[in-house]
C-alpha positions as CSV (number, residue, x, y, z in Angstrom):
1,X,71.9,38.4,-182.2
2,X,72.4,39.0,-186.0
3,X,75.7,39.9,-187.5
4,X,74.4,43.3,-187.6
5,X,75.6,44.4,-184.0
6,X,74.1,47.3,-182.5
7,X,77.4,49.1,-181.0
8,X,78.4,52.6,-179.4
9,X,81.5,53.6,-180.6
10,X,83.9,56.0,-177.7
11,X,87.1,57.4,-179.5
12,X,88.9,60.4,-180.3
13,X,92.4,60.8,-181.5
14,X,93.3,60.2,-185.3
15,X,94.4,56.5,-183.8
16,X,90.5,55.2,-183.5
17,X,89.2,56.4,-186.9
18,X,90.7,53.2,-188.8
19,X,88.6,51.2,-186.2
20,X,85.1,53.0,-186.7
21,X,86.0,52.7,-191.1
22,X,86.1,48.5,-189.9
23,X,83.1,48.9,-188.1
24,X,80.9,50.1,-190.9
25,X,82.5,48.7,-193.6
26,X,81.5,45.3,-191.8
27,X,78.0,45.9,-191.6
28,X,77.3,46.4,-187.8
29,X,75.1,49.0,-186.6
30,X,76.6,52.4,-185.2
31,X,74.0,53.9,-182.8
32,X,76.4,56.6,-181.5
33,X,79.7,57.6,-181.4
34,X,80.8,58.9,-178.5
35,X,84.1,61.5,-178.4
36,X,85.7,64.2,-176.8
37,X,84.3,68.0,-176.9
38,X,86.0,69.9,-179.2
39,X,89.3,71.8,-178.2
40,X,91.0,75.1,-179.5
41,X,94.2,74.2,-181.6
42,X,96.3,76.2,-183.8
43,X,97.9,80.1,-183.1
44,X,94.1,81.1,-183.4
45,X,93.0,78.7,-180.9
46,X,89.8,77.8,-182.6
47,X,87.5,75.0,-181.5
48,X,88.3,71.9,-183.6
49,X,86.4,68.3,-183.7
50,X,88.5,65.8,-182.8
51,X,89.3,63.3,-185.7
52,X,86.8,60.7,-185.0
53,X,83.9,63.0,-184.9
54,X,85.1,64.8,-188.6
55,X,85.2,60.9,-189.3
56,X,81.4,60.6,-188.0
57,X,80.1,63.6,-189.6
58,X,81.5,62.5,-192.6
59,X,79.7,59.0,-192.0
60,X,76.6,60.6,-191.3
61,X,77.2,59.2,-188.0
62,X,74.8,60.5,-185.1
63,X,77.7,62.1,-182.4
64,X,77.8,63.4,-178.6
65,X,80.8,64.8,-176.6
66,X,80.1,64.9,-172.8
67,X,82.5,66.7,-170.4
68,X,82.1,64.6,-167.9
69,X,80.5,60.8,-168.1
70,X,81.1,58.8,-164.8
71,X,78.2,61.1,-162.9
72,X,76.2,62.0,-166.1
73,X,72.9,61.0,-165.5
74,X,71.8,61.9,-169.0
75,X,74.4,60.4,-171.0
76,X,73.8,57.0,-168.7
77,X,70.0,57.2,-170.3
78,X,71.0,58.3,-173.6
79,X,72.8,55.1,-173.8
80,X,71.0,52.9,-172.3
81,X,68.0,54.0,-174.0
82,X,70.6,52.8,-177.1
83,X,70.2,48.8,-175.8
84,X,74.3,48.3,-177.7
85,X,75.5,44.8,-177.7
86,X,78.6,46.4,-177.2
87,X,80.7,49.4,-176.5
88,X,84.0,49.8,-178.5
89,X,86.6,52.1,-176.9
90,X,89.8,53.4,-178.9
91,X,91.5,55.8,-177.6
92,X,88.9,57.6,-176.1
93,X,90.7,59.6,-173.1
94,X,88.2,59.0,-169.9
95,X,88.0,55.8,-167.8
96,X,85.0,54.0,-168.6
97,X,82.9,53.9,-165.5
98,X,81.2,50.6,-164.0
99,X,78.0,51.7,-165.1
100,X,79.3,51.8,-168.7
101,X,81.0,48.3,-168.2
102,X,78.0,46.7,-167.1
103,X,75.9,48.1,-169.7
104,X,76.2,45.8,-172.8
105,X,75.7,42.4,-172.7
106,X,79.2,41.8,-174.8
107,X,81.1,43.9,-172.3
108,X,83.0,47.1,-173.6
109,X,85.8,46.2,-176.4
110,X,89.1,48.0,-176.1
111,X,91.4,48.3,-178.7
112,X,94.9,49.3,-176.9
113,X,98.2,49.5,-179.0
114,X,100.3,46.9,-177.5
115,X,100.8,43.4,-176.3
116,X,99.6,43.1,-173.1
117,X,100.2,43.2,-170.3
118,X,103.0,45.1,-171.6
119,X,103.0,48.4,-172.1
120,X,99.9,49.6,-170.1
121,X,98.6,53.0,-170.1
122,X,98.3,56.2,-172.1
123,X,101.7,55.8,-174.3
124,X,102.0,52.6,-175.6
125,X,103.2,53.2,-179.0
126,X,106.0,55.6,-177.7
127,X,107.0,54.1,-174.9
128,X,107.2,50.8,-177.2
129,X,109.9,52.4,-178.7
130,X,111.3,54.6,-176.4
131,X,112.7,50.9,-174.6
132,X,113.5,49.6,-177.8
133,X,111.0,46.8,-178.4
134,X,111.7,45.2,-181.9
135,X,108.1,44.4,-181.7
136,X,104.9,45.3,-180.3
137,X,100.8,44.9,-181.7
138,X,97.5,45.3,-180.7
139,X,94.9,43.7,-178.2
140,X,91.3,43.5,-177.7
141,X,90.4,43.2,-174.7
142,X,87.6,43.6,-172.1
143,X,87.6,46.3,-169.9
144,X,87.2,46.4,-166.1
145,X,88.0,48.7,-163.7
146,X,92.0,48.5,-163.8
147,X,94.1,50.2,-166.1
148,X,94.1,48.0,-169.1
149,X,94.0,45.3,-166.9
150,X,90.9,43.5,-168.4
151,X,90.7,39.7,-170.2
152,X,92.3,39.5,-173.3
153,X,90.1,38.4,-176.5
154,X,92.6,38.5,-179.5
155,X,96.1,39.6,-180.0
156,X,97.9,40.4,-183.2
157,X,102.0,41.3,-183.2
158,X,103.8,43.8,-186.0
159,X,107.6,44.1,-186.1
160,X,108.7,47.8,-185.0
161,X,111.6,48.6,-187.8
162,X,115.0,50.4,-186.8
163,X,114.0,53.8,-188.5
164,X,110.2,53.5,-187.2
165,X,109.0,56.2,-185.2
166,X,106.2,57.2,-183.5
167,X,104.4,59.1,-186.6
168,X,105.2,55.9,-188.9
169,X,104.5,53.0,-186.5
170,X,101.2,54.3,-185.6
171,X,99.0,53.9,-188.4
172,X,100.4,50.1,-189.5
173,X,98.6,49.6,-185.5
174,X,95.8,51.3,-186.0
175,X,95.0,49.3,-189.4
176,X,95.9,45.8,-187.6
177,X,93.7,46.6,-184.9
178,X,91.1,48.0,-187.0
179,X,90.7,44.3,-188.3
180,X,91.3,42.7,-184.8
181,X,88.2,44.5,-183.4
182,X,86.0,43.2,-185.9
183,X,87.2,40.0,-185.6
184,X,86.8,39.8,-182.4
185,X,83.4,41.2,-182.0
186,X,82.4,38.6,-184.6
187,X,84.2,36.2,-182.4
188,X,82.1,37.1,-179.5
189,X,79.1,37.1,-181.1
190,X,79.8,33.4,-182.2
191,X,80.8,32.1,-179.1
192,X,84.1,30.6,-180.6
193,X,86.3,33.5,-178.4
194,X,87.4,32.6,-174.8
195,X,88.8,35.7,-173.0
196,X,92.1,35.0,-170.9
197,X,93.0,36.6,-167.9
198,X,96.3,38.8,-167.9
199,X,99.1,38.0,-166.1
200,X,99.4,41.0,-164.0
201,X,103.0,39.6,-162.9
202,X,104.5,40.6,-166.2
203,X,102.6,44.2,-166.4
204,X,105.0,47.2,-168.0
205,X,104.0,50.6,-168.0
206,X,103.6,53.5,-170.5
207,X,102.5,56.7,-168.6
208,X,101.4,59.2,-170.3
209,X,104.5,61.8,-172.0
210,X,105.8,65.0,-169.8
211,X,107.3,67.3,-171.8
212,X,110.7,66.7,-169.3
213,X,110.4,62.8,-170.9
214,X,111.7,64.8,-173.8
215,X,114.7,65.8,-172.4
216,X,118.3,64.5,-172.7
217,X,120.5,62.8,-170.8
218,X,124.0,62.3,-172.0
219,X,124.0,59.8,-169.1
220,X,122.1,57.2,-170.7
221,X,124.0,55.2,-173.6
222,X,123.6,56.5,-177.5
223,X,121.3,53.9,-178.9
224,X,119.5,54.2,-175.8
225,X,118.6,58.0,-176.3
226,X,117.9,57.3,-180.4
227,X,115.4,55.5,-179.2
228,X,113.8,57.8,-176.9
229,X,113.8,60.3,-180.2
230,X,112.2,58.0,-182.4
231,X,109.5,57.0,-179.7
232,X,108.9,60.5,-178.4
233,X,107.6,61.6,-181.7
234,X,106.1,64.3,-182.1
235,X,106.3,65.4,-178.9
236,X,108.2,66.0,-176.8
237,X,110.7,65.1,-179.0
238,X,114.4,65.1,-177.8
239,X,115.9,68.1,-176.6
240,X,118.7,69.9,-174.5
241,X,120.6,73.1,-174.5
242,X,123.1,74.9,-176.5
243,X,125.2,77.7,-175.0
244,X,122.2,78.1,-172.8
245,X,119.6,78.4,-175.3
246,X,117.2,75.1,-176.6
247,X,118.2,72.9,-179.0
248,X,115.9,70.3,-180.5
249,X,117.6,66.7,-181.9
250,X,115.0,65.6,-185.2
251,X,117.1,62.9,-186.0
252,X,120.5,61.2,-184.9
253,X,122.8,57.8,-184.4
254,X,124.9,55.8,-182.0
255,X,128.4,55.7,-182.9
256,X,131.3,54.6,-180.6
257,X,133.9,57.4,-180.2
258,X,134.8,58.3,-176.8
259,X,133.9,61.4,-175.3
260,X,132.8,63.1,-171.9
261,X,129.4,63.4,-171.4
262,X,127.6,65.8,-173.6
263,X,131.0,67.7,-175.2
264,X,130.7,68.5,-178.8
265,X,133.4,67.2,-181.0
266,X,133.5,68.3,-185.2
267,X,134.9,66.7,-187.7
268,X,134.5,68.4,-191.2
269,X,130.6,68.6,-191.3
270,X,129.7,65.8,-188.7
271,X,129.2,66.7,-185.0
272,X,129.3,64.1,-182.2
273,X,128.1,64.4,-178.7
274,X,129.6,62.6,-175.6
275,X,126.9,59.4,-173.9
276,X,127.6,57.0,-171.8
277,X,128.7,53.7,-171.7
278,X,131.5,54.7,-174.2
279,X,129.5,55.6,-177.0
280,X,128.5,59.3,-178.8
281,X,125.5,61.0,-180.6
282,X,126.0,62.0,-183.8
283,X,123.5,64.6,-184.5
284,X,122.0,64.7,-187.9
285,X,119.4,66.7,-187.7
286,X,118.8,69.5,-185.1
287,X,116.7,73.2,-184.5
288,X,118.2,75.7,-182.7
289,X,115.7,77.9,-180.5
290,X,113.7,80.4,-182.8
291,X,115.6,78.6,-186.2
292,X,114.4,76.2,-188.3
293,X,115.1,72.6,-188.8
294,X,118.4,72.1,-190.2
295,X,120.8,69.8,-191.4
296,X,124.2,69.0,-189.1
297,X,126.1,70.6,-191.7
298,X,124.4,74.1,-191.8
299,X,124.5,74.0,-188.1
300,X,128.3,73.9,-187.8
301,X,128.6,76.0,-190.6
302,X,126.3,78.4,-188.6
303,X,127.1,78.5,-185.2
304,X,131.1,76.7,-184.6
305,X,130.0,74.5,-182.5
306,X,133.8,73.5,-180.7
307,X,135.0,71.4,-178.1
308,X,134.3,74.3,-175.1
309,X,130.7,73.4,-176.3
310,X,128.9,71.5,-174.0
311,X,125.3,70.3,-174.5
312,X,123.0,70.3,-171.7
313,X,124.4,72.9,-169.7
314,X,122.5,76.3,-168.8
């Protein structure tokens, strides 16, 4: 095989479009990529391309979106007709199905956003975070018919910062592993890369987010629920109730002042909120139900918060 790889590219979210830049930017050949059918977004609920096929389009890329693919007998011909030496898969959303797998004779490349086998599934990024991980990366590896449970070809770590979120964290992965895969896939195509099995004794899981994952638990210890914010990033987010009505946190901090377990306490223009383990919430950003995002200040000033307040109660 020449450097010139003939590849199928599966991939949808914003996540994978670093990967398919690498791809052509490295000279192999992109016989088809391979993404999601286009969904309604927005108030107007209009049918929009996912990002990786704007990307392809833009590429000049030929494209298809199946609904289904594990019992499509014409997407199974259409790529096999194809002959890839490989199949990439970032963040496509379907399990690949043994047909797929046994396709190419490199085997189909996964990019997945963690260090496995930690952090398995749909949310690693978040969920990353969510536990806070001081670290995290990417592997390539290739897929079988677990759940990220395939040989590992490459690995590459990034240190996750104490501000990082979910929104800022994601595209310094998606750029590392844009590299990794075409590393790797030169790797493989050299011979010099020797896939290692996981140990499946040490597996973690990221499941994919529920919007109750978003909501909070005065229970849990300060830092501990920062951290869920940060990770859950756009969404859910973090919320819980306010005199009976929602109440989003955007941003907040640990701080140890003892209080019982979701009470408000204000001091000037700061407002703390009772967690457990002996520590509090100081909410620095928040978004009352129907309001906009405002500033702890303006929210006092707004609504006098007190110490009958109690956050999380209906």
């Amino acid at each position: 095989m020449s450097r010139s790889l003939n590849l199928v590219f599966c991939g949808t979210p914003r996540f994978a479009v670093p990967t398919l830049n690498s791809l052509v930017e490295a000279g192999f050949r992109i016989s088809l990529v391979v993404t999601q059918p286009d969904k309604p977004r927005g108030r107007g609920l209009e049918l929009s391309a996912s990002p990786v096929k704007q990307r392809a389009i833009e590429l000049a890329l030929p494209s298809t979106q199946p609904d289904v693919i594990k019992n499509n007998e014409a997407f199974r011909v259409q790529l096999a007709a194809l002959h890839p030496d490989a199949i990439v898969v970032v963040g496509y959303g379907r399990i690949i199905p043994r047909w797929m797998i046994d396709l190419p004779p490199l085997g189909n490349i996964n990019l997945h956003a963690s260090l496995l086998p930690n952090y398995r599934g749909a949310a690693p990024i978040q969920w990353a975070i969510a536990c806070g991980e001081t670290f995290t990366g990417v592997t390539t590896m290739r897929i079988d018919s677990g759940l990220d449970t395939g040989d590992i070809l490459q690995q590459r770590e990034l240190t996750i910062a104490p501000e990082d979120t979910t929104p800022s964290l994601a595209p310094r992965l998606a750029a590392l592993g844009a590299d990794l895969i075409v590393e790797s896939l030169l790797g493989l195509q050299a011979g010099t890369i020797n896939p290692r099995p996981q140990d499946h004794s040490k597996a973690t899981l990221a499941p994919l987010l529920k919007k109750e994952d978003g909501q909070i638990d005065f229970h849990r210890p300060a830092a501990e629920i920062c951290n869920r914010l940060r990770g859950f990033q756009p969404w859910p987010g973090a919320f819980t109730t306010f005199r009976g009505k929602n109440l989003h946190v955007w941003a907040a901090r640990p701080v140890t002042i003892v209080l019982p377990f979701g009470e408000l306490n204000v001091d000037g223009d700061r407002i703390f909120a009772g967690c457990g383990q002996v520590t509090s919430l100081e909410l620095l950003e928040v978004q009352p139900e129907g309001k906009k995002r405002m500033p702890a200040r303006d929210f006092i000033h707004g609504y006098h918060p007190s110490t009958a307040d109690k956050l999380g109660e209906s």
